[in-house]
C-alpha positions in Angstrom: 9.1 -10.3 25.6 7.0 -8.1 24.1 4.2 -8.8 21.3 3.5 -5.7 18.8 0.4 -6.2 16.6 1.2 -5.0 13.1 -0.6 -5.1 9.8 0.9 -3.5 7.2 4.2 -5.2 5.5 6.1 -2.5 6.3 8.6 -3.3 8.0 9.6 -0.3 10.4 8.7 -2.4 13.3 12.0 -4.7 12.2 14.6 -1.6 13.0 13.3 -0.9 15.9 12.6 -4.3 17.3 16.8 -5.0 16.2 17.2 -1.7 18.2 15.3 -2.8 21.2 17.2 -5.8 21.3 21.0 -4.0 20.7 19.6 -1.7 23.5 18.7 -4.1 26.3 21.5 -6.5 25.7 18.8 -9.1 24.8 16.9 -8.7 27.9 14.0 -6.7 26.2 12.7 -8.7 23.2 9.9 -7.4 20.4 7.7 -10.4 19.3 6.2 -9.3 15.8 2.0 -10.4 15.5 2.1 -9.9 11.8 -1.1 -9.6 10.0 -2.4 -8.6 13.0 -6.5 -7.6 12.4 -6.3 -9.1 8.4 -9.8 -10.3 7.3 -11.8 -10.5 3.8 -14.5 -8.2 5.1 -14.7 -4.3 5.1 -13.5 -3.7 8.4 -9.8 -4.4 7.4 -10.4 -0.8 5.6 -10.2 0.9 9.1 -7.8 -1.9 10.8 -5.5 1.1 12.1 -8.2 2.3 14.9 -8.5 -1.3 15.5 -5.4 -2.0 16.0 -5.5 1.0 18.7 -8.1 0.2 20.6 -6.9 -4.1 20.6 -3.4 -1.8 22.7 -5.9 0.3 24.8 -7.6 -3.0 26.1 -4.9 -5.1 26.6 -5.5 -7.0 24.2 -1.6 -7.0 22.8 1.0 -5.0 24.4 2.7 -3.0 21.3 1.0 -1.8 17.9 1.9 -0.1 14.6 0.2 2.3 13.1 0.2 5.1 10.6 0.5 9.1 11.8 -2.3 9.5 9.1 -5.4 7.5 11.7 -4.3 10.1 14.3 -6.5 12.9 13.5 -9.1 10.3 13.2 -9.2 9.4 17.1 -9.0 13.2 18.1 -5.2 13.3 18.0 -4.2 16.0 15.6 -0.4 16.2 16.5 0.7 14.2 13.6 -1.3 16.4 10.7 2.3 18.2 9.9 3.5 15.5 8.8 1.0 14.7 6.4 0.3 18.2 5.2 -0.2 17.9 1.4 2.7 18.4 -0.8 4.9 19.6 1.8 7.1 16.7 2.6 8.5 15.4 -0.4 11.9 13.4 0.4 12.7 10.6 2.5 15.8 13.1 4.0 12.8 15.7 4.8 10.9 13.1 6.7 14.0 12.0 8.7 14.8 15.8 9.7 11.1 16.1 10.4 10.7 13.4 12.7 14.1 14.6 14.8 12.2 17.6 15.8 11.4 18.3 19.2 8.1 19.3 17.8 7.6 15.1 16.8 8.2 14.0 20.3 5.7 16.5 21.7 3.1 15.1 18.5 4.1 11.3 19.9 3.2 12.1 24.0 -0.2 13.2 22.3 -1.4 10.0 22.0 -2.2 10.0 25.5 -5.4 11.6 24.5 -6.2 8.2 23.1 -5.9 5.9 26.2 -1.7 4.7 25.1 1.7 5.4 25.3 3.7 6.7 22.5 6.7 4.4 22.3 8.2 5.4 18.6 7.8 7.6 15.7 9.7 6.0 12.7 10.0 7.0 8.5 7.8 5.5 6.3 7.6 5.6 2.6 6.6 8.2 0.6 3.2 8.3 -0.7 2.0 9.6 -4.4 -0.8 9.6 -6.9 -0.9 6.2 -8.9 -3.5 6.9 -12.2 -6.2 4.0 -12.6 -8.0 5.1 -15.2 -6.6 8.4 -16.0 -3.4 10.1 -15.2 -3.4 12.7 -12.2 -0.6 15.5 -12.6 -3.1 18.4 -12.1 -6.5 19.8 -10.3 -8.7 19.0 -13.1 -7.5 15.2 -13.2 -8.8 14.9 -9.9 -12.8 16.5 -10.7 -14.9 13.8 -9.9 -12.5 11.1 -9.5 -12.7 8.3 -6.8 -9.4 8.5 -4.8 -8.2 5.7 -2.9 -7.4 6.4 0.3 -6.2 4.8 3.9 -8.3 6.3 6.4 -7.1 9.8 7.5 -8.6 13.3 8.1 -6.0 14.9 6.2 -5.6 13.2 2.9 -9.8 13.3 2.8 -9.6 17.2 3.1 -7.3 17.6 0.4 -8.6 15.3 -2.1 -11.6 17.4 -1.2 -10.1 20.6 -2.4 -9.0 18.7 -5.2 -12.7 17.7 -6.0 -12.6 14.0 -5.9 -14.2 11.6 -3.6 -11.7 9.4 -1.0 -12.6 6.4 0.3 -11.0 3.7 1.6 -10.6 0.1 0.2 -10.1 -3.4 0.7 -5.5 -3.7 0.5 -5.7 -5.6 -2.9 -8.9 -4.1 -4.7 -8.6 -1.1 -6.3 -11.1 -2.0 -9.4 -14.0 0.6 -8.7 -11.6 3.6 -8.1 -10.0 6.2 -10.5 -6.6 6.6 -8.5 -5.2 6.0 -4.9 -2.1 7.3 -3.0 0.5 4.9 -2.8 3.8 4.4 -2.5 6.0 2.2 -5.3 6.6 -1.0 -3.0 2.9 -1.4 -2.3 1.4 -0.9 -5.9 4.4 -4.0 -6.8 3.1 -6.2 -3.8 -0.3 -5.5 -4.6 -0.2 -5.7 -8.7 -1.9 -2.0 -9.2 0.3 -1.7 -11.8 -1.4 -3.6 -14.0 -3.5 -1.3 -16.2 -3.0 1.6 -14.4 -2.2 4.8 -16.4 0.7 6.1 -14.5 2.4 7.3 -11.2 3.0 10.8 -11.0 6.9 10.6 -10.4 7.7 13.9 -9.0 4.7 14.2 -6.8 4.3 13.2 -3.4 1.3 13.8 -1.3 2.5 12.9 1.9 4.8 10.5 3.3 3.5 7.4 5.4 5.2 7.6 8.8 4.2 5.0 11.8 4.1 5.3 15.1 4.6 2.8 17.5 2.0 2.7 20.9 1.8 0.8 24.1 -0.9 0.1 26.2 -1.0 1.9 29.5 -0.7 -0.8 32.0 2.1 -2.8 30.5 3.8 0.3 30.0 3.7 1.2 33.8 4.7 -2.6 34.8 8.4 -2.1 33.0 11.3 -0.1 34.9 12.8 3.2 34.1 15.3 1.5 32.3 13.3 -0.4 29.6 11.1 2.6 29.0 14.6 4.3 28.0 15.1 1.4 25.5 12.1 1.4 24.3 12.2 5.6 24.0 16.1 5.2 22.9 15.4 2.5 20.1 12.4 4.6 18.4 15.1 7.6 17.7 17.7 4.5 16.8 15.6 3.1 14.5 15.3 6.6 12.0 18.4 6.4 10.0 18.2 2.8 9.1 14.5 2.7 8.1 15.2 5.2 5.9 17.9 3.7 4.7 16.3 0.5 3.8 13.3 2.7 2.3 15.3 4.3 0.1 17.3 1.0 -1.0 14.0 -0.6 -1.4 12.1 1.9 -4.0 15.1 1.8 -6.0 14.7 -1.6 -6.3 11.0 -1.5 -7.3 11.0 1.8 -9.2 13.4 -0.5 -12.0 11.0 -3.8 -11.5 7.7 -1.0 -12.4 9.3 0.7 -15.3 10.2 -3.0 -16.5 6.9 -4.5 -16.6 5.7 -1.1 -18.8 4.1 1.0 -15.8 4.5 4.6 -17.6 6.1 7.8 -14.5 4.5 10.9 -15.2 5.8 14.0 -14.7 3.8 17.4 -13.9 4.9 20.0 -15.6 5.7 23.3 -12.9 2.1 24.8 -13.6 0.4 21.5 -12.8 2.6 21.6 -9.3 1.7 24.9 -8.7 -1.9 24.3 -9.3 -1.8 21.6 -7.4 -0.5 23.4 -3.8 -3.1 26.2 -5.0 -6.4 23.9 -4.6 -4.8 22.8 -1.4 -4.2 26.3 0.3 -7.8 25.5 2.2 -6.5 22.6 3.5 -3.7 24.6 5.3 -5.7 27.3 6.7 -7.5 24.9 8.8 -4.6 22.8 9.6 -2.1 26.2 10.5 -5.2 27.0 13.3 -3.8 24.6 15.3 -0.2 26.4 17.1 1.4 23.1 17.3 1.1 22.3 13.6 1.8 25.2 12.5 5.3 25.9 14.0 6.0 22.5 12.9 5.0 23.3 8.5 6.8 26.6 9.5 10.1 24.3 10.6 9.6 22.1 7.6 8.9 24.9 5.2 12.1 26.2 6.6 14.7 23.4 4.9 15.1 25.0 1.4 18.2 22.9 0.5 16.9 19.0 0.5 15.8 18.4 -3.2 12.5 16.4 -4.1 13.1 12.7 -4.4 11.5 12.6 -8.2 11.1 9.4 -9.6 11.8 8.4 -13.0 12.7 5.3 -15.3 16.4 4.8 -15.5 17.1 5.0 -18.8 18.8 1.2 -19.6 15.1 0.0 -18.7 13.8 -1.2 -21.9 9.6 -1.0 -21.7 8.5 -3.9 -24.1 4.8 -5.6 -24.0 4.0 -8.4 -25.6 0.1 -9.6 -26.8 -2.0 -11.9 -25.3 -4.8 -13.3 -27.4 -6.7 -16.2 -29.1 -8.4 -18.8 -28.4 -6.7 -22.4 -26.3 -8.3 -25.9 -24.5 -7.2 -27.1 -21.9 -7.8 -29.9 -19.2 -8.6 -29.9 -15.1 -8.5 -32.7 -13.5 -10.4 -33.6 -10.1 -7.2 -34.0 -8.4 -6.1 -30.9 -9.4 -8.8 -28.7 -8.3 -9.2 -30.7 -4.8 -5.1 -30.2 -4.5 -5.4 -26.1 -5.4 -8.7 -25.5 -3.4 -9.4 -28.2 -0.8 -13.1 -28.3 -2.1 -14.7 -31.0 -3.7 -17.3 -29.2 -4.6 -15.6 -26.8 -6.7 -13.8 -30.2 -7.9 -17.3 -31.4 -9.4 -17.8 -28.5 -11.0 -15.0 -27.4 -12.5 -13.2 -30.7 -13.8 -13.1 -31.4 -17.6 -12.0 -29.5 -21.0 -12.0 -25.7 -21.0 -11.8 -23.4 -23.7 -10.5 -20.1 -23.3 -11.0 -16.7 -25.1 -8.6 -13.9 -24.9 -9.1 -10.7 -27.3 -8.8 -6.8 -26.9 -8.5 -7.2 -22.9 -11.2 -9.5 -22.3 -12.0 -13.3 -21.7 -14.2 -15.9 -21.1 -13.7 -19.0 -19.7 -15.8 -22.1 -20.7 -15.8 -25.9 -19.1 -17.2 -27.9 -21.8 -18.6 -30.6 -19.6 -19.8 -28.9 -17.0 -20.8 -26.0 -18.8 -19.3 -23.8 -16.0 -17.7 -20.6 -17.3 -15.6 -17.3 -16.0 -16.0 -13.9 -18.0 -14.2 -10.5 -17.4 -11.4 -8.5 -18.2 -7.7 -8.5 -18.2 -4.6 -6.6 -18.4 -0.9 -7.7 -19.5 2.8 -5.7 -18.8 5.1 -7.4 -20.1 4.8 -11.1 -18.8 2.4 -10.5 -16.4 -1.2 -10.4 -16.4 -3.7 -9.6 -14.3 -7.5 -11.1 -14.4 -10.4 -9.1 -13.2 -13.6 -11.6 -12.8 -17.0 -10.2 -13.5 -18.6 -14.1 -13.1 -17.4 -17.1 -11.9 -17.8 -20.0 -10.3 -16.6 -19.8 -6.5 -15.5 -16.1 -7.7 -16.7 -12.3 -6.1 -17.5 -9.9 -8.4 -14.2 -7.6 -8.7 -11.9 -11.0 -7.7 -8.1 -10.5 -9.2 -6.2 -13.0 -10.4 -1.8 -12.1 -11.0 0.2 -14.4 -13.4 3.3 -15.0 -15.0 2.4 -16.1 -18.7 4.2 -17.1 -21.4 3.7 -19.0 -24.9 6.1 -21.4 -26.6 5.3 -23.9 -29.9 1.2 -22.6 -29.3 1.0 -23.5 -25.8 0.5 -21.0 -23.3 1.9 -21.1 -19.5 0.1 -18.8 -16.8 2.4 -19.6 -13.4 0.9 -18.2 -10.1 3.3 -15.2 -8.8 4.0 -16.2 -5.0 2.2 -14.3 -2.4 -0.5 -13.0 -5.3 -4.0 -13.9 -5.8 -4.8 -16.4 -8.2 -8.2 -18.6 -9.3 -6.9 -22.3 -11.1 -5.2 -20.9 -14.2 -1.9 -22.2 -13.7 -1.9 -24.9 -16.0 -0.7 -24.8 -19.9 -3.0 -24.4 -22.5 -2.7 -25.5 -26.0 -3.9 -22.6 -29.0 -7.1 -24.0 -30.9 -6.9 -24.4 -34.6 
């Protein structure tokens, strides 16, 4: 049995743990540590080179990680494969990754003190719009770009002019746009008040590799490191399989809750690879990396997978204003939070304020309030908390909502933030 730490809900680790398993005839198991390095604090930006250096010191046997951290531990193997704007369909990626070139780019992790075990497809990353749509150079001027850690995509939102940084998985309230793929921006509610995605433009695609430590590597025979070698190339064609099932699926649930997909027009898109040549002339100084562009450059006959709304989506949003009461009981709150502190100071009758994308609100025995702004898609909403009791600065709150006979219904979405505001409120005279 073998434990792989993993932190993103990504899922590649799943085919290739079924592989493993198929492989061995059971006797070689993959134990998933899910979550593995999660915290509230800044650190979980970089959790990727922590997750490398728990494998390098034994502290769990397998991890996940994405290509992009690579470059960022002195392995530049991978930086093909994130090249900007070069890799721009999920059948791309697979051919890509069945290169002879990608097992060479996997043995380089050596360099960093583990075993490369598995390179495997990940989804396709593109710009998601915050507070502006991005389809061209000028979109990006000055912009804050959110960003996973990664040499590559801070050069070329460099050469696009805007500033990349990397964020908190959740938060995305002081940035102008981040690269992401459709599944996380549903998982994570970025929809909500964004602008747009750029449909038919993809950065870079989000491939993982899979690493070992060194000394459990060497304690398995000849024939497990085959599995394990033999279930990484297994595990291609149904990960991207599953990907490609999967943003189907999501693509329809964005365009239904009013998320607008963008398309560049072919001047933006040739703008765009223009800003980025600088980016390549460093990256083609490396021989490796630039035989492998030159191989991917080379498939002219996959087509761009473009995204776009299918057209029985109907893109309806509904208002969400006035003023309601409403009641908390202790019980309640001591239930929800487990604090009885909060429970003393939040109980009673509240009155809440909702107009042009703001509220406030107001306990009227306590004289505890909450102000900031909000967003609605159809019927969901999402709070962003300037003030609050118990609250950060920046805290986001997702609900369902919905009003019937002037009472109003917020329902927590499972597995999404939320601050106390499921309960129904009745509409003041």
């Amino acid at each position: 049995m073998l434990t792989l730490a993993a932190h993103d809900d990504d899922y590649a680790y799943g085919s290739f743990a079924t592989a493993v398993n198929r492989l061995s005839g059971g006797s070689l198991r993959i134990r998933i540590a899910g979550n593995w390095r999660a915290s509230s604090t800044p650190s979980e930006i970089d959790y990727e080179r922590g997750i490398v250096r728990d494998v390098r010191a034994g502290k769990v046997q397998l991890g996940i990680v994405g290509a992009r951290v690579w470059d960022k531990l002195g392995v530049r193997s991978f930086q093909a494969l994130v090249a900007p704007f070069l890799i721009d369909s999920l059948a791309l990626e697979g051919r890509a990754l069945q290169a002879p070139l990608a097992r060479r780019a996997l043995a380089e992790v050596e360099k960093a003190g583990v075993v490369g075990v598995a390179l495997l497809p990940g989804r396709l990353r593109r710009p998601l719009g915050l507070t502006r749509p991005l389809l061209q150079p000028r979109d990006y001027r000055g912009a804050k770009i959110g960003i996973r850690p990664g040499g590559v995509a801070e050069a070329t939102f460099r050469a696009l002019g805007a500033h990349a940084a990397g964020y908190i998985p959740g938060n995305l309230t002081a940035f102008d746009g981040a690269e992401l793929d459709p599944l996380t921006i549903t998982q994570n509610n970025y929809d909500l008040g964004a602008h747009a995605l750029t449909g038919n433009v993809v950065f870079w695609p989000k491939p993982q590799t899979i690493v070992m430590n060194r000394h459990a590597y060497d304690r398995l025979t000849t024939k497990q490191r085959q599995v394990l070698e033999t279930a990484g190339r297994a595990a291609i064609a149904p990960e991207l399989r599953r990907i490609s099932r999967d943003q189907r699926v999501v693509l329809s649930a964005l365009c239904e809750s009013g998320l607008p997909i963008a398309t560049a027009t072919p001047r933006e898109l040739a703008a765009l690879r223009r800003a980025v040549r600088p980016v390549y002339a460093r990256l083609e100084h490396d021989p490796g990396t630039r035989r492998w562009i030159a191989q991917i450059r080379s498939v002219h006959h996959i087509k761009q997978d473009a995204l776009r709304c299918p057209d029985d989506v109907r893109k309806e949003s509904s208002p969400l204003k006035g003023n309601f009461t409403g009641s908390l009981t202790r019980a309640q709150i001591l239930r929800e939070t487990g604090s009885k502190a909060l429970a003393e100071k939040l109980h009673g009758s509240w009155t809440a304020r909702l107009a042009d994308g703001r509220f406030e609100f107001r306990d009227r025995d306590t004289r505890a309030d909450a102000r900031g702004t909000f967003v609605v898609h159809g019927n969901r909403v999402k709070f962003v908390f300037a003030t609050g009791v118990g609250l950060k600065e920046g805290q986001i709150a997702n609900y369902t909502w919905s009003i019937y006979r002037d009472r109003l219904t917020f329902k927590t979405i499972p597995g999404r933030p939320s601050v106390l505001l499921g309960f129904v409120w009745k509409r003041a005279s």
